[in-house]
DRENDRENDREN-34616 format. One record per residue: residue number from 1; residue in three letters; x, y, z of N, C-alpha, C, O, CB in turn. Coordinates in steps of 0.02 Angstrom, whole numbers, always signed. Glycine has a CB too. Layout:
N
[NUM 'ALA' [X Y Z] [X Y Z] [X Y Z] [X Y Z] [X Y Z]]
...
***
This chain:
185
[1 'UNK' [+2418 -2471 +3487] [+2378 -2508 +3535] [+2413 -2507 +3602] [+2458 -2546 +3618] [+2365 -2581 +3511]]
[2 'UNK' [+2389 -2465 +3635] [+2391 -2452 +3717] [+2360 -2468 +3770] [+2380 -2449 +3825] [+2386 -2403 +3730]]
[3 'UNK' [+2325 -2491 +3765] [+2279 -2523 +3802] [+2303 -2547 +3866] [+2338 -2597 +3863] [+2253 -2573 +3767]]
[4 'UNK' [+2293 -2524 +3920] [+2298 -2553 +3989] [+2394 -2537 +4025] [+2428 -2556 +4072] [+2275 -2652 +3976]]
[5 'UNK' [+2399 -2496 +3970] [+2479 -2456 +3999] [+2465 -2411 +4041] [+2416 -2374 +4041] [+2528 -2412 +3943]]
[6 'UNK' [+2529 -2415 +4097] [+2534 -2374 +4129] [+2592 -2315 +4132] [+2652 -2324 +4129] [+2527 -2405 +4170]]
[7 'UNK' [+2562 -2263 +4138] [+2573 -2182 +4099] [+2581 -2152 +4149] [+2609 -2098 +4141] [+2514 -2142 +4054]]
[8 'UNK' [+2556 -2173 +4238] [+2567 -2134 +4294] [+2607 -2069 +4285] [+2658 -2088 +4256] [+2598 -2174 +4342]]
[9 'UNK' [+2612 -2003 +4294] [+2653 -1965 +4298] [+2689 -1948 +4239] [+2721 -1896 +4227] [+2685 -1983 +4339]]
[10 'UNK' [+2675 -2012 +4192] [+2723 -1971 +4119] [+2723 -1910 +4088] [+2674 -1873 +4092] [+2712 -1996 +4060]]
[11 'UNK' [+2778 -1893 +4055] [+2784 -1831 +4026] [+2774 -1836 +3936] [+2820 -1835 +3894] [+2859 -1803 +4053]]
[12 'UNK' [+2688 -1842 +3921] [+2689 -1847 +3849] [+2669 -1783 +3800] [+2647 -1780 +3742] [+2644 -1903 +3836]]
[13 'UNK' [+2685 -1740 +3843] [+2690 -1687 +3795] [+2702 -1682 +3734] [+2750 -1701 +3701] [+2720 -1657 +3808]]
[14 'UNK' [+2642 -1646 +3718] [+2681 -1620 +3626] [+2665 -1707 +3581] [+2659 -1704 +3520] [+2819 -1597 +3633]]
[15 'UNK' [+2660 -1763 +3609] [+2657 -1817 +3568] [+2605 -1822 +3520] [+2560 -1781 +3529] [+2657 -1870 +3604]]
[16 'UNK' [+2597 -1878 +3454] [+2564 -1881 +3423] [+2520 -1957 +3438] [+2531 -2011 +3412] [+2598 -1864 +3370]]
[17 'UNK' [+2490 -1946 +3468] [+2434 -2024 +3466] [+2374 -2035 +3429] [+2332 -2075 +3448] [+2400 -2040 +3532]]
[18 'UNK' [+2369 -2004 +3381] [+2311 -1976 +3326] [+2283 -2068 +3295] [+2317 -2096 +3252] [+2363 -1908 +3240]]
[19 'UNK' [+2226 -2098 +3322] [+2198 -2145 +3326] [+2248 -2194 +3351] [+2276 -2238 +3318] [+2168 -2156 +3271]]
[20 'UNK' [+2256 -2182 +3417] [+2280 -2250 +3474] [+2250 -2257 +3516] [+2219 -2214 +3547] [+2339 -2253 +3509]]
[21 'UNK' [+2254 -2313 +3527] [+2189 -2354 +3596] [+2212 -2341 +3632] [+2270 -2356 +3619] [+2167 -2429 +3614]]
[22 'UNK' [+2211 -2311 +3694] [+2228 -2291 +3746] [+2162 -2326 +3818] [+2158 -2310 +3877] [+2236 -2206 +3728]]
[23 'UNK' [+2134 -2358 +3792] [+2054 -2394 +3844] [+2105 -2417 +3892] [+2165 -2428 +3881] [+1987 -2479 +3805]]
[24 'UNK' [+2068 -2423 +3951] [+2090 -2429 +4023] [+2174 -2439 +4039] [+2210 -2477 +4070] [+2051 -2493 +4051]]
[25 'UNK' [+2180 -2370 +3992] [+2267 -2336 +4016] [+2254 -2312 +4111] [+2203 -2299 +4142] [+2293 -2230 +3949]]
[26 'UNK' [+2328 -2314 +4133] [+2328 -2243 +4203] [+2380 -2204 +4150] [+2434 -2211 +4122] [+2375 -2267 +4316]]
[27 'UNK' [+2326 -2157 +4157] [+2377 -2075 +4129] [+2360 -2037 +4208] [+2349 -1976 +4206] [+2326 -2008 +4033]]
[28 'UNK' [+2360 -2068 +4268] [+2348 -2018 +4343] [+2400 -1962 +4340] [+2458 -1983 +4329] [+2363 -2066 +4425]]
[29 'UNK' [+2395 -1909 +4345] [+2440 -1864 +4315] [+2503 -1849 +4274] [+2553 -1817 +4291] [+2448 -1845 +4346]]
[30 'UNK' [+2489 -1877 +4223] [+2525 -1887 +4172] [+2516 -1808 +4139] [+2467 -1773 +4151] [+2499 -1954 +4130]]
[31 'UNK' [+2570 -1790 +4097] [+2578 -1697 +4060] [+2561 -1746 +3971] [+2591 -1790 +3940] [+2709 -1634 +4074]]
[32 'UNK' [+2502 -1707 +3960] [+2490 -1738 +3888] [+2499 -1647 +3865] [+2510 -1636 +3805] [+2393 -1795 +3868]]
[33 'UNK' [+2494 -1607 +3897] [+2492 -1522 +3872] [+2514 -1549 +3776] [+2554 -1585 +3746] [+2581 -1449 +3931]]
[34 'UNK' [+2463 -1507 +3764] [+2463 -1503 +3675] [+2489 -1567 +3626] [+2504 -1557 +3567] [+2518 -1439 +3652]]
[35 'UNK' [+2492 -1614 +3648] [+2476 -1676 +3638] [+2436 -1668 +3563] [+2404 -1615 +3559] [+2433 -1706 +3703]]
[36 'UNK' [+2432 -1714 +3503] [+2363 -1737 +3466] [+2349 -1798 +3485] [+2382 -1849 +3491] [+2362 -1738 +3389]]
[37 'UNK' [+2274 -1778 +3495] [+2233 -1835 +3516] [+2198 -1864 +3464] [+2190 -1924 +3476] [+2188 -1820 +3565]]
[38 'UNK' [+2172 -1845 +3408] [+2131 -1864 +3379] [+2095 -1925 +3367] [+2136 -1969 +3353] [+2144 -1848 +3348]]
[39 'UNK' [+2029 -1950 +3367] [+2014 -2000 +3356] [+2058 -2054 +3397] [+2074 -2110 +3379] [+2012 -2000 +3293]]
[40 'UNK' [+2070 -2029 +3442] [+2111 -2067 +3513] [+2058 -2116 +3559] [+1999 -2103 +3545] [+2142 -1997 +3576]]
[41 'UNK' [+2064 -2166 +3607] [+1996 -2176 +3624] [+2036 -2213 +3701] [+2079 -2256 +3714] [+1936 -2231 +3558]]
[42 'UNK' [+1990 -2166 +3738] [+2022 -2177 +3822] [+1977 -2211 +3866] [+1968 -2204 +3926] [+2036 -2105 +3864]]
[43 'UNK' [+1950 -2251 +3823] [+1889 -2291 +3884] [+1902 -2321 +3932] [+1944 -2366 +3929] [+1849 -2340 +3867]]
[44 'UNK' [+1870 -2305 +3987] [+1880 -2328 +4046] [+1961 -2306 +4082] [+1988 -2321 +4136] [+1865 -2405 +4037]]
[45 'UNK' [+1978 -2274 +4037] [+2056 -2247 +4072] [+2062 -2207 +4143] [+2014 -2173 +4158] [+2091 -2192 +4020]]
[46 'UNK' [+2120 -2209 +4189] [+2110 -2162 +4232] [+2151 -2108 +4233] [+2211 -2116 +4241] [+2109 -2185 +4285]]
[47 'UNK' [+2115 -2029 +4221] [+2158 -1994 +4196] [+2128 -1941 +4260] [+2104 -1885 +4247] [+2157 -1981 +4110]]
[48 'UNK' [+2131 -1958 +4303] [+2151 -1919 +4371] [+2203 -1875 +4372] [+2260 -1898 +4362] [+2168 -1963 +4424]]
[49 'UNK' [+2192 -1776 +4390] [+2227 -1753 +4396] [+2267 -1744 +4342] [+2313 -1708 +4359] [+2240 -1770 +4436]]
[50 'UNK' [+2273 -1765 +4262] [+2305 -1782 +4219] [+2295 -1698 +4174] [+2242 -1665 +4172] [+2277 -1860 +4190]]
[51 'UNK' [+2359 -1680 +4144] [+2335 -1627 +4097] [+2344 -1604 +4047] [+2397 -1584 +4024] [+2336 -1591 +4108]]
[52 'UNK' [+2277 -1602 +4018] [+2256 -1618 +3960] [+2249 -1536 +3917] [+2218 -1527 +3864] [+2185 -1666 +3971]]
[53 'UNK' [+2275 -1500 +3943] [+2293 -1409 +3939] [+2305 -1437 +3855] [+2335 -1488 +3836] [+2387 -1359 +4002]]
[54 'UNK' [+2265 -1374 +3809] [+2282 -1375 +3750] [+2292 -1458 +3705] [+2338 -1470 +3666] [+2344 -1332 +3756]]
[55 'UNK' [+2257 -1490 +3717] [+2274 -1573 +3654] [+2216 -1521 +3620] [+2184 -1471 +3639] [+2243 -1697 +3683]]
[56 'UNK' [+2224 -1576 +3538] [+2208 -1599 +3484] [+2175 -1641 +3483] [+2196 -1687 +3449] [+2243 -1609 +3454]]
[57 'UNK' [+2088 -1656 +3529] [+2072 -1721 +3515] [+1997 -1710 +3473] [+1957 -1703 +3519] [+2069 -1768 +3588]]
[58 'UNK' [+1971 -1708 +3429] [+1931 -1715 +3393] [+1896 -1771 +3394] [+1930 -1822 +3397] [+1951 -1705 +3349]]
[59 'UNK' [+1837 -1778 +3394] [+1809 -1851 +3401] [+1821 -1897 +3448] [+1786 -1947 +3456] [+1823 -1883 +3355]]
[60 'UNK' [+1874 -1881 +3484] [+1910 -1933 +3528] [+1872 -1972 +3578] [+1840 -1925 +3603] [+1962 -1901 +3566]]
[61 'UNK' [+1858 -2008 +3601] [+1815 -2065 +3661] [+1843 -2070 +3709] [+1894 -2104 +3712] [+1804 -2137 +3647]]
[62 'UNK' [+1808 -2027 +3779] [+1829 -2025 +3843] [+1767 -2048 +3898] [+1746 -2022 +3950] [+1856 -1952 +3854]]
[63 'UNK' [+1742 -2131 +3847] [+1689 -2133 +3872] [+1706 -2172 +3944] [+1755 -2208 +3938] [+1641 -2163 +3822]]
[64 'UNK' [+1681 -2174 +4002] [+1678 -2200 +4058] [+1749 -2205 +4100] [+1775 -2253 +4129] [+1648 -2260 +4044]]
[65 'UNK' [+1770 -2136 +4091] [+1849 -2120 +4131] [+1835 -2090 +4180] [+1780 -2072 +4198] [+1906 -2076 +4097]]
[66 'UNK' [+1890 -2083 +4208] [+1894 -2084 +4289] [+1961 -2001 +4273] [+2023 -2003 +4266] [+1938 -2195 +4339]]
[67 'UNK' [+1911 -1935 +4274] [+1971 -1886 +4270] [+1936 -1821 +4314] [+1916 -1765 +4297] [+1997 -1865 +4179]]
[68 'UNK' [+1937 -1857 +4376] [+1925 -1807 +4430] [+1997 -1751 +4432] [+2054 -1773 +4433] [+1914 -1854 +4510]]
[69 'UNK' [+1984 -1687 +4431] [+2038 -1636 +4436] [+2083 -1631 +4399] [+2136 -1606 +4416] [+2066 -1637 +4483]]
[70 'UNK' [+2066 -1663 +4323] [+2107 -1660 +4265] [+2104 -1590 +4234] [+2060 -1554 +4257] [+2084 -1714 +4214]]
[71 'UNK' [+2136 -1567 +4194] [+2132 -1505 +4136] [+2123 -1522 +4087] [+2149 -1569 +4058] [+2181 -1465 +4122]]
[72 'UNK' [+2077 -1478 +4066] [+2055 -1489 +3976] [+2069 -1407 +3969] [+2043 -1391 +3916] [+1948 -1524 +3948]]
[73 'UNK' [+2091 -1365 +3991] [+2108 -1296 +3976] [+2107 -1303 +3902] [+2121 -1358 +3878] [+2179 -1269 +4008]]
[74 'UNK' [+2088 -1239 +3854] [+2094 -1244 +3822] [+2138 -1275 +3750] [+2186 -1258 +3717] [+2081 -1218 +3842]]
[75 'UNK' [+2086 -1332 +3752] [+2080 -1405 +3717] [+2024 -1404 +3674] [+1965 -1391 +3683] [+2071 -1467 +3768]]
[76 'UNK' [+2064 -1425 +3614] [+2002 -1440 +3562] [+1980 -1516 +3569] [+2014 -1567 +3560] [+2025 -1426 +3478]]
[77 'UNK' [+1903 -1509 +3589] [+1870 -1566 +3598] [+1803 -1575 +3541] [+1758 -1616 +3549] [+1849 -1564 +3676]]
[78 'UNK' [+1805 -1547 +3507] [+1754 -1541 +3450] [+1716 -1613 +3464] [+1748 -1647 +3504] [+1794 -1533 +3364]]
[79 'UNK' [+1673 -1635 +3448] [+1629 -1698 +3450] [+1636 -1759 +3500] [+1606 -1813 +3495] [+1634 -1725 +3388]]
[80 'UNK' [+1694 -1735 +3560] [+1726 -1788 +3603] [+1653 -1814 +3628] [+1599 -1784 +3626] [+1787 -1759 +3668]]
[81 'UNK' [+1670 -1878 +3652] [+1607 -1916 +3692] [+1644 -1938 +3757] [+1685 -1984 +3758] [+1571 -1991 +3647]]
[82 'UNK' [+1623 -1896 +3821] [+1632 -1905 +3868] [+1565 -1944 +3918] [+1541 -1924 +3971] [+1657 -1847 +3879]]
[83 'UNK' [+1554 -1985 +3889] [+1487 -2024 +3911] [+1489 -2055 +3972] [+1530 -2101 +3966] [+1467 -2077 +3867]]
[84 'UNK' [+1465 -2054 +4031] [+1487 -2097 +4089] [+1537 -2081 +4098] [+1573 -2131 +4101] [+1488 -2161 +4088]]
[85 'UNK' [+1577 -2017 +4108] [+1649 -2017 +4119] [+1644 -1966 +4197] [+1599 -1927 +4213] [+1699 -1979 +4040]]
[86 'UNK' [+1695 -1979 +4229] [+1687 -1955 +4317] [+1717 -1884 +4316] [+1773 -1890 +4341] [+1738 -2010 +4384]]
[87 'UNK' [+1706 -1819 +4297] [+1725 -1757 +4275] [+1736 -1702 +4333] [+1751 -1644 +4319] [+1673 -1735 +4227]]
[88 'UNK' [+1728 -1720 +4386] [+1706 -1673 +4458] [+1781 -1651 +4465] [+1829 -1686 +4479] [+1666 -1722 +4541]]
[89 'UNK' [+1777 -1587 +4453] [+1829 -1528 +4492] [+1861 -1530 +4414] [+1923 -1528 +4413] [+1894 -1555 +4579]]
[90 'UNK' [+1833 -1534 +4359] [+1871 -1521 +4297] [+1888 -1455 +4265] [+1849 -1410 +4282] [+1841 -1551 +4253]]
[91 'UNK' [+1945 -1435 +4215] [+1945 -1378 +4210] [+1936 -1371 +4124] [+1980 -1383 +4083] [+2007 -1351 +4247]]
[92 'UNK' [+1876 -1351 +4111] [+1851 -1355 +4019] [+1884 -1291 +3996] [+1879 -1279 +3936] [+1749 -1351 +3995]]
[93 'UNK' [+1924 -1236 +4041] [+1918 -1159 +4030] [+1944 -1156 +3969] [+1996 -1184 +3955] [+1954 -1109 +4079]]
[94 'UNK' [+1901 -1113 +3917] [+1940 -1084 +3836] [+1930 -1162 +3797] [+1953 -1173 +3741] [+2055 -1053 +3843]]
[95 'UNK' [+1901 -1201 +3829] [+1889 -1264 +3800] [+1854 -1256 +3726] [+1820 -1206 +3720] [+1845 -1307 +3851]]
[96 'UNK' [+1859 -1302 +3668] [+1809 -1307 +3625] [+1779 -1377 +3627] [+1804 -1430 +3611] [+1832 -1288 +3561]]
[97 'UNK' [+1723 -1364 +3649] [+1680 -1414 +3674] [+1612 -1443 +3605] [+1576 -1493 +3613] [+1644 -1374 +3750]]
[98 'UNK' [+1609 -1401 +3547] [+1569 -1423 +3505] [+1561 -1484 +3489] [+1598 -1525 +3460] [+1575 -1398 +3463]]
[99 'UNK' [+1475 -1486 +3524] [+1463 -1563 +3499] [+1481 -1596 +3498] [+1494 -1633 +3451] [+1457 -1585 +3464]]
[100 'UNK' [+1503 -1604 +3609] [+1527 -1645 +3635] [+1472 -1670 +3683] [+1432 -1632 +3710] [+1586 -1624 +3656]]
[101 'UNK' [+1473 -1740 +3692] [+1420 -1774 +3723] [+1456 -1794 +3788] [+1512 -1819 +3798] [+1389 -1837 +3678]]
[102 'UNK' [+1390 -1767 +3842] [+1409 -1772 +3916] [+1358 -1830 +3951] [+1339 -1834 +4009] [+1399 -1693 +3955]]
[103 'UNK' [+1347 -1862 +3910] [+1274 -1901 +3938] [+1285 -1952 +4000] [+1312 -2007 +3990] [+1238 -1953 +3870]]
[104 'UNK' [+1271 -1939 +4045] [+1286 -1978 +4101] [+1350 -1994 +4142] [+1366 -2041 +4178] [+1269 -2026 +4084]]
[105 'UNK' [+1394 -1910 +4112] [+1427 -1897 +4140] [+1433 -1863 +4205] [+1379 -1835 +4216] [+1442 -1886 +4109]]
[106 'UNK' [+1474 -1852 +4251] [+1482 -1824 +4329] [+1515 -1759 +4303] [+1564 -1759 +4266] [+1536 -1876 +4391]]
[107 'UNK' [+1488 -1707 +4323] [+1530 -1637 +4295] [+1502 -1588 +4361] [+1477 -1533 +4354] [+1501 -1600 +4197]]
[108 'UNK' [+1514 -1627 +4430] [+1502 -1573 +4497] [+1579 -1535 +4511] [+1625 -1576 +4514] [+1475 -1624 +4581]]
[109 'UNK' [+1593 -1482 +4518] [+1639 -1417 +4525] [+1643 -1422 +4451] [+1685 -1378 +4443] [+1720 -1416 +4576]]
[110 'UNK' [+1634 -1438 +4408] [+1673 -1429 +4338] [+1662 -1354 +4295] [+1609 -1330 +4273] [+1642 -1494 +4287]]
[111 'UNK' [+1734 -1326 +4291] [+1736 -1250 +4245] [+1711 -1240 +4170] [+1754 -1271 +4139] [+1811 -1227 +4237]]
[112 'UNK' [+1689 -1228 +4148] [+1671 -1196 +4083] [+1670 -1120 +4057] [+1637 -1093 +4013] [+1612 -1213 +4076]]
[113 'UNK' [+1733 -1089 +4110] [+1724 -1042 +4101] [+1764 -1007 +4034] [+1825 -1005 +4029] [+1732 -1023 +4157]]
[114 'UNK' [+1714 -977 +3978] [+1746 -952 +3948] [+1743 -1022 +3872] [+1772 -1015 +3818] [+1814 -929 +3997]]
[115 'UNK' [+1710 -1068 +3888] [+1725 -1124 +3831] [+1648 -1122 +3778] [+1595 -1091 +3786] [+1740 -1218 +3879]]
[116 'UNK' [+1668 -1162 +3734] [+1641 -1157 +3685] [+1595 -1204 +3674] [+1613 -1245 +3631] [+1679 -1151 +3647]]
[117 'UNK' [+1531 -1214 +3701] [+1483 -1272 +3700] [+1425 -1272 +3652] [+1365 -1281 +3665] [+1454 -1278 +3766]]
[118 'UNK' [+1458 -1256 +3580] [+1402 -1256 +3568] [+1364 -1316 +3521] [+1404 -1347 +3486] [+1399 -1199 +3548]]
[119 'UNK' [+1307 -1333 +3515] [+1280 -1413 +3503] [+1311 -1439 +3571] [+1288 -1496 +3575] [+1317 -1462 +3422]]
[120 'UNK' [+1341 -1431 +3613] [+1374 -1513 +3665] [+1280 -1512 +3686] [+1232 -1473 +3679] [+1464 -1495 +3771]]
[121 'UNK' [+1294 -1588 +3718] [+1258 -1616 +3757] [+1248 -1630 +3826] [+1243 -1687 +3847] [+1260 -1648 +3739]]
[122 'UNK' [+1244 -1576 +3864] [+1226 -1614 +3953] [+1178 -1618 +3978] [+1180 -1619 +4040] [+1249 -1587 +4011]]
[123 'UNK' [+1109 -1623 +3945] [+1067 -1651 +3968] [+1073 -1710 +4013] [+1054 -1708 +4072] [+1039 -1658 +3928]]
[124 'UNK' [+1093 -1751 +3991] [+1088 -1792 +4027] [+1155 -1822 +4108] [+1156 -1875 +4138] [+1075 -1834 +3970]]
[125 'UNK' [+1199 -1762 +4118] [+1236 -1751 +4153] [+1223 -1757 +4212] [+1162 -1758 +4221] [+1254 -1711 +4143]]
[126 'UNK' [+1260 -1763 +4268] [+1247 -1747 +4331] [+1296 -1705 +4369] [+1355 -1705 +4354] [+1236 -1803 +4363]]
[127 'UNK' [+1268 -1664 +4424] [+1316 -1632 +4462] [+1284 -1625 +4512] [+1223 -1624 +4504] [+1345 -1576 +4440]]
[128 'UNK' [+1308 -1618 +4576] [+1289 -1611 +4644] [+1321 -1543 +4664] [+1377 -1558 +4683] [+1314 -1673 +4690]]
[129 'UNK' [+1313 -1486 +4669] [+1350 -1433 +4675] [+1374 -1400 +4642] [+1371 -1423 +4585] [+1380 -1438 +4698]]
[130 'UNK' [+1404 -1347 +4643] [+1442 -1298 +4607] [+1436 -1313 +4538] [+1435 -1375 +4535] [+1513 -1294 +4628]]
[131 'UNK' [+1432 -1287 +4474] [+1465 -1292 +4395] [+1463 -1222 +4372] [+1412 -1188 +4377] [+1417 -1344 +4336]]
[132 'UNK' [+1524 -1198 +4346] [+1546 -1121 +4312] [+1504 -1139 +4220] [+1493 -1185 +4180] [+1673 -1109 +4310]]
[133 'UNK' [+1497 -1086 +4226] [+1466 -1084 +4164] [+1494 -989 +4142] [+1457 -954 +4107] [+1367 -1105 +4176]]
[134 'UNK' [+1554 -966 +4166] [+1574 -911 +4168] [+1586 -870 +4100] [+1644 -859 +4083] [+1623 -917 +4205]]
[135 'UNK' [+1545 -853 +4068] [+1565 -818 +3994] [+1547 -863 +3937] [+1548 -843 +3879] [+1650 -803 +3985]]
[136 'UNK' [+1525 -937 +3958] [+1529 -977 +3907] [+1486 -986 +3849] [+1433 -1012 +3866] [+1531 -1023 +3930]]
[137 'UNK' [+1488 -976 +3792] [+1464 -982 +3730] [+1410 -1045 +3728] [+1443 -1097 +3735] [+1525 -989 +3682]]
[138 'UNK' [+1337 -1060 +3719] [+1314 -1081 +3744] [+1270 -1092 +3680] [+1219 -1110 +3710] [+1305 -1058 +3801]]
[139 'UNK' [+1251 -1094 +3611] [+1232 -1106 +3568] [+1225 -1173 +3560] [+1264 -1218 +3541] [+1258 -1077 +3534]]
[140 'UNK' [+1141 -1171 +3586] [+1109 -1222 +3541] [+1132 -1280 +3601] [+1123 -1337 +3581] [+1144 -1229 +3449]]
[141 'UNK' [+1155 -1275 +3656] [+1195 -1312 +3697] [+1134 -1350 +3744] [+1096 -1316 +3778] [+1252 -1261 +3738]]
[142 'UNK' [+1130 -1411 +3743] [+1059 -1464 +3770] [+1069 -1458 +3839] [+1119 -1491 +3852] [+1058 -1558 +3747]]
[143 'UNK' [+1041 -1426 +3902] [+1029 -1410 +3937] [+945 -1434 +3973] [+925 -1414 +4027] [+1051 -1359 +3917]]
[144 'UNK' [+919 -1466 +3943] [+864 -1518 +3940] [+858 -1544 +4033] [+909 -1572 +4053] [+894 -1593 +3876]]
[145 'UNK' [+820 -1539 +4070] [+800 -1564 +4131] [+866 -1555 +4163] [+885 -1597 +4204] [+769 -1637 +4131]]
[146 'UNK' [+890 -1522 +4153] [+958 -1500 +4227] [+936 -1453 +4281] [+894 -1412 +4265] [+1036 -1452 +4197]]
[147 'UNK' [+955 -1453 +4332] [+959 -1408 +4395] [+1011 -1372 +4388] [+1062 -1395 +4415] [+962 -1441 +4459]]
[148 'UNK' [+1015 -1330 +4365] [+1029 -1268 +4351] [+1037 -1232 +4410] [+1072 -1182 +4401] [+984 -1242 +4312]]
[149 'UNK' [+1016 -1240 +4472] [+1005 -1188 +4502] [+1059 -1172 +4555] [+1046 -1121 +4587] [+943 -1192 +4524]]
[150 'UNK' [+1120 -1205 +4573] [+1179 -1192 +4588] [+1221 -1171 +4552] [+1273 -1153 +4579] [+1200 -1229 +4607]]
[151 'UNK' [+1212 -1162 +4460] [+1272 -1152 +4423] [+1283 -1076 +4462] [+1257 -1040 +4504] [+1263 -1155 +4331]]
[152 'UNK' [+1338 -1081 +4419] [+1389 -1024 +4420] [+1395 -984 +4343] [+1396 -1002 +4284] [+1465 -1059 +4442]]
[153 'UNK' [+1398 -914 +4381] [+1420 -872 +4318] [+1379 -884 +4249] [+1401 -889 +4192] [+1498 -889 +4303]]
[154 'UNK' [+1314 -888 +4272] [+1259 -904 +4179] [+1207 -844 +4183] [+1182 -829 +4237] [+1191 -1003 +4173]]
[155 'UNK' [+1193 -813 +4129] [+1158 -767 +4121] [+1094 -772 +4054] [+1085 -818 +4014] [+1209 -716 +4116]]
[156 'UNK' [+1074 -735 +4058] [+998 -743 +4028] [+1018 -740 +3955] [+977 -760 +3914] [+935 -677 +4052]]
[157 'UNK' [+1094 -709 +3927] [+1087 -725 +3858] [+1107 -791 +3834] [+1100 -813 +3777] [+1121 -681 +3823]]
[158 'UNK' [+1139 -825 +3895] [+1183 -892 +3870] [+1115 -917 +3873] [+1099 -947 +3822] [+1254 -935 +3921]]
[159 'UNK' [+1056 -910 +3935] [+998 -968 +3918] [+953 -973 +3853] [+932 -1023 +3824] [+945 -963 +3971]]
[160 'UNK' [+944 -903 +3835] [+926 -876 +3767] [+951 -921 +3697] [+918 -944 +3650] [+960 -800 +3765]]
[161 'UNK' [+1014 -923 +3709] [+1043 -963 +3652] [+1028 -1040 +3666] [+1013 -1080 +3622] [+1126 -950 +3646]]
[162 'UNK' [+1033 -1051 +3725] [+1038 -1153 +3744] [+946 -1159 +3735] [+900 -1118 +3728] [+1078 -1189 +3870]]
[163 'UNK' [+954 -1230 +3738] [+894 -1280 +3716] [+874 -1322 +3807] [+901 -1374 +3824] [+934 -1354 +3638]]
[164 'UNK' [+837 -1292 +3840] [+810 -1324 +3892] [+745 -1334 +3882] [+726 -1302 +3833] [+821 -1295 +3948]]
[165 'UNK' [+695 -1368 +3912] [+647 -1390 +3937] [+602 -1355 +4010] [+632 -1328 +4056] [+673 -1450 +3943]]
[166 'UNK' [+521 -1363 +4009] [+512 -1363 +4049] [+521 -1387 +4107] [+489 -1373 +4157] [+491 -1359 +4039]]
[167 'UNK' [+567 -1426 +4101] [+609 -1479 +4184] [+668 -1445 +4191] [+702 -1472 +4235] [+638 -1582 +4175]]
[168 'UNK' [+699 -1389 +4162] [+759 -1364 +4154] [+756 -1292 +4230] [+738 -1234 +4219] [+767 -1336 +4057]]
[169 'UNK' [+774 -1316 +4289] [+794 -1268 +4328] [+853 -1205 +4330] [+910 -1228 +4338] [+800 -1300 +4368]]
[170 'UNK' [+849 -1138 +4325] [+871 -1105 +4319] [+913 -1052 +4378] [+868 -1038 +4418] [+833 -1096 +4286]]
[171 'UNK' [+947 -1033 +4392] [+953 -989 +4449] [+921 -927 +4439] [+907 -893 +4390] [+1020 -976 +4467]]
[172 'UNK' [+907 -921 +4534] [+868 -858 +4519] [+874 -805 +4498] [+929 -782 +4514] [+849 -839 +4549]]
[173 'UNK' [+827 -752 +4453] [+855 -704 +4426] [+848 -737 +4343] [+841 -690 +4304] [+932 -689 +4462]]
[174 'UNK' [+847 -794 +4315] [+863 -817 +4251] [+790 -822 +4254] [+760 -827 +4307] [+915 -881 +4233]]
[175 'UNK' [+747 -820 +4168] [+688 -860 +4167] [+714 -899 +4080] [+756 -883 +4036] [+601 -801 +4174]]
[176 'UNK' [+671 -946 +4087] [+652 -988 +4016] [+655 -967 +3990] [+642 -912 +4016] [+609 -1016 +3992]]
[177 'UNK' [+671 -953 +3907] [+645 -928 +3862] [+588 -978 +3821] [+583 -1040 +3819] [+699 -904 +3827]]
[178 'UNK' [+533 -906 +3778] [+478 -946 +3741] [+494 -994 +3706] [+467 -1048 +3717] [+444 -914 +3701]]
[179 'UNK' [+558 -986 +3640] [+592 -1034 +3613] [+610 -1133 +3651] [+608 -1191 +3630] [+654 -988 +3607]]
[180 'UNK' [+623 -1102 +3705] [+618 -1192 +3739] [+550 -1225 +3723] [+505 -1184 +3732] [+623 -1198 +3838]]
[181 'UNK' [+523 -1291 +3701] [+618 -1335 +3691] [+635 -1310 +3609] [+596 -1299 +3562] [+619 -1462 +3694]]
[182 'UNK' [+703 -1307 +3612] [+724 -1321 +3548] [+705 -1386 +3493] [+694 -1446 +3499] [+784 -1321 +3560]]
[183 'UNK' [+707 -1333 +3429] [+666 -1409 +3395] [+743 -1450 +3371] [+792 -1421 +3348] [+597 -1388 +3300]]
[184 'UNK' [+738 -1517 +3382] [+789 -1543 +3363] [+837 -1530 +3309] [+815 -1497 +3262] [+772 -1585 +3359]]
[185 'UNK' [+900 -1550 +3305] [+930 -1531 +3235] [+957 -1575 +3201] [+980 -1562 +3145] [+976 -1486 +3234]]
***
């Protein structure tokens, strides 16, 4: 039980926090690099700039954090719930993102290049500008009423595989596929 520690700048590399409360920690650039997270839960934490390169967090709860210009470089995030969490200028690259929920999360500059989204949820996301979507594995990935039309780096097979809607804007050059919407799973 961590709750409301301050982590500023620490060096927690390599540590094991595999179900510790960590809710409204400062990890503001704190080195968690390959860290286990598991079933960890960072609500409301501020993990600004913080990097999160390679953890172990499975399931973990990063609901309503504050991790503008953090790294999630390739990090296993399998089912993480980043719900309401402030994500702008993030780096997901080589990420595994399966059936991870972005719902009313901020993900404007945020990378995905190269990560693994498949089941996540950003429908219900927001971004104002820029988002990489560079190489990224895109199966089955909820894409539901987004503006689309600034991403970066997305091509007609990643839309092929994802689940959008007729409210789902595309960049130009991309069209819908017949398959939209996906039937639930």
């Amino acid at each position: 039980m961590l709750q409301g520690a301050d982590f500023q700048k620490a060096n927690l590399a390599d540590a094991d926090l595999t179900l510790t409360n960590l809710s409204g920690t400062d990890l503001t650039s704190a080195n968690l690099e390959k860290a286990t997270l598991v079933r960890a839960w960072f609500t409301g934490a501020k993990l600004g700039k913080a990097n999160f390169a390679k953890v172990e967090a499975y399931r973990s709860g990063f609901e309503d954090v504050f991790a503008e210009g953090a790294s999630f470089a390739g990090a296993e995030l399998q089912r993480a719930n980043f719900s309401g969490a402030k994500l702008a200028g993030v780096n997901f690259e080589k990420a595994e993102l399966g059936r991870a929920n972005f719902n009313k999360a901020v993900l404007t500059g945020a990378s995905f290049s190269l990560a693994n989204l498949s089941r996540a949820d950003l429908s219900d996301s927001t971004f104002e500008g820029p988002i990489s979507f560079d190489r990224a594995f895109m199966f089955l990935t909820h894409i539901d009423g987004l503006d689309l039309s600034a991403a970066t780096g997305l091509e007609q097979a990643q839309i092929e595989l994802a689940c959008g809607d007729a409210n789902t804007k595309l960049p130009s050059g991309l069209t819908a596929p017949k398959s939209w919407p996906c039937a639930s799973d």
